[in-house]
N, C-alpha and C positions, 0 to 999 in steps of 0.2 A: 783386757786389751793386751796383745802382743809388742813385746820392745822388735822394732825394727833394728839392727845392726847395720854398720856401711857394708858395701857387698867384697871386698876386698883388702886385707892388709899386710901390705910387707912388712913382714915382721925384723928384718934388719933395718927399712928407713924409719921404722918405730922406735926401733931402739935409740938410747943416748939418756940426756937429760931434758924432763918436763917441770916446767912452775905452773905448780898451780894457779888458777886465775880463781875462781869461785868452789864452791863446796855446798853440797848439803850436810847441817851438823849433823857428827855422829859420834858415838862413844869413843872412839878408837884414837880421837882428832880432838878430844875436846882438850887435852896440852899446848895442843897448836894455837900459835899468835898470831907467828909468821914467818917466812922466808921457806913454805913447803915445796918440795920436792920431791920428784918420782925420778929413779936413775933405773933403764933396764938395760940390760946385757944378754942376748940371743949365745946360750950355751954350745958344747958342744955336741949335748945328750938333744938339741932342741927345744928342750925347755928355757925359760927366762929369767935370768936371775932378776931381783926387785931388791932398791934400795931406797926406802920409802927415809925421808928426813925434814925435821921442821928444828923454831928454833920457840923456847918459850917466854911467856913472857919474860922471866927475870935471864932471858939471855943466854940460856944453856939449850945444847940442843940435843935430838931425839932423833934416836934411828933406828929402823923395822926392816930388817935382812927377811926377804921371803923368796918364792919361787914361784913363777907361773906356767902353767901346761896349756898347750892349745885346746879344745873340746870341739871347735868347728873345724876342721882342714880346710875345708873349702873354700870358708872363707879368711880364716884367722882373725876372724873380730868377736868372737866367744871365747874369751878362757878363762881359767879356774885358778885365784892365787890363795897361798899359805903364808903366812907368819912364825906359825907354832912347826917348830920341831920337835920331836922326842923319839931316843933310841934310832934314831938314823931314818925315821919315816916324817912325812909332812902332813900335819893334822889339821881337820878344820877348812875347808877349801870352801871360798866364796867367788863365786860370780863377777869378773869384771869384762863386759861387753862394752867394743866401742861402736859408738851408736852414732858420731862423727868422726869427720877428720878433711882436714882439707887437703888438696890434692897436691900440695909441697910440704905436707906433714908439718906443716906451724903452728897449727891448731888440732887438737881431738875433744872429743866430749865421749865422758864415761856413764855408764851409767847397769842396772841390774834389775832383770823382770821384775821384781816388786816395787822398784821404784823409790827403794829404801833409801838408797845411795845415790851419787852421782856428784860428779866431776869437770872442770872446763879445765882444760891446762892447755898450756901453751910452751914454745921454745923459747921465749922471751918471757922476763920477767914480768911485764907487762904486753896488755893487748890491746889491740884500737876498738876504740869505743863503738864503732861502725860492725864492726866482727862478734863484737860482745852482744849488740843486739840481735844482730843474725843471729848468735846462738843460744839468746833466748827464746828466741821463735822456734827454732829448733829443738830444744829441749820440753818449747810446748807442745810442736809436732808429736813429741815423743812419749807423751799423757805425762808429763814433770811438769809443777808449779813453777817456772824461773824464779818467781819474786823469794820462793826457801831458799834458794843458794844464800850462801853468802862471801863474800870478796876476802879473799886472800891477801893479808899485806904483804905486799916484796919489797921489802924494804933491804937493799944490799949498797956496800960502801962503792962508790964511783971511782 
């Protein structure tokens, strides 16, 4: 079964800072408690810079400087991010397709052909419980289990 993408993203009103809302576990996250974030920044080169951060349980936090390249023009909901640098090249490129997004950029849902990964983040720490289920239906539209995610605490000082 084919991951459907949204048909268009601009990749400046994408940019900024995302909280994660839910997650599928995976190796990369399994440090993460809470308080995860995605921060990306539309380069000059047109690539993306990514600034992936959580905090752990005992309260120190964790951060993943990487880079994203587009792979769809057309639409820009295909691209390809790294982590790993070495000797000045970027190793290792994974799949992150957004496969939502609402149409004042408040919500996206992430996700990659196999279905390995995926993602709900939002521009707010938290998300209304009404939207949350929309996008589990959506994420089922999408051949994802919803009930594997699991819920990101945001827990941040007032």
């Amino acid at each position: 079964m084919s991951l459907d993408t949204v048909t268009f993203v601009d990749l400046v009103k994408y940019a900024g800072t995302w909280y994660e809302i839910a997650r599928l576990p995976n190796r990369f996250q399994r440090k993460c408690a809470r308080n995860t974030t995605a921060e990306y920044r539309v380069r000059a080169d047109g690539k993306i810079a990514v600034i992936n951060r959580c905090m752990t349980d005992s309260g120190r936090w964790i951060e993943a400087r990487g880079v994203a390249r587009v792979v769809d023009a057309t639409t820009n909901a295909k691209l390809k991010v790294s982590f790993v640098r070495l000797l000045g090249f970027q190793l290792f490129w994974g799949d992150y397709w957004i496969i939502g997004l609402a149409d004042d950029y408040s919500w996206a849902v992430v996700g990659v052909p196999g279905r390995k990964y995926g993602w709900i983040l939002s521009r707010e720490p938290h998300l209304d419980r009404k939207i949350f289920r929309e996008l589990h239906a959506l994420l089922q539209q999408r051949g994802y289990d919803p009930r594997q995610f699991e819920r990101t605490p945001q827990v941040w000082p007032s």
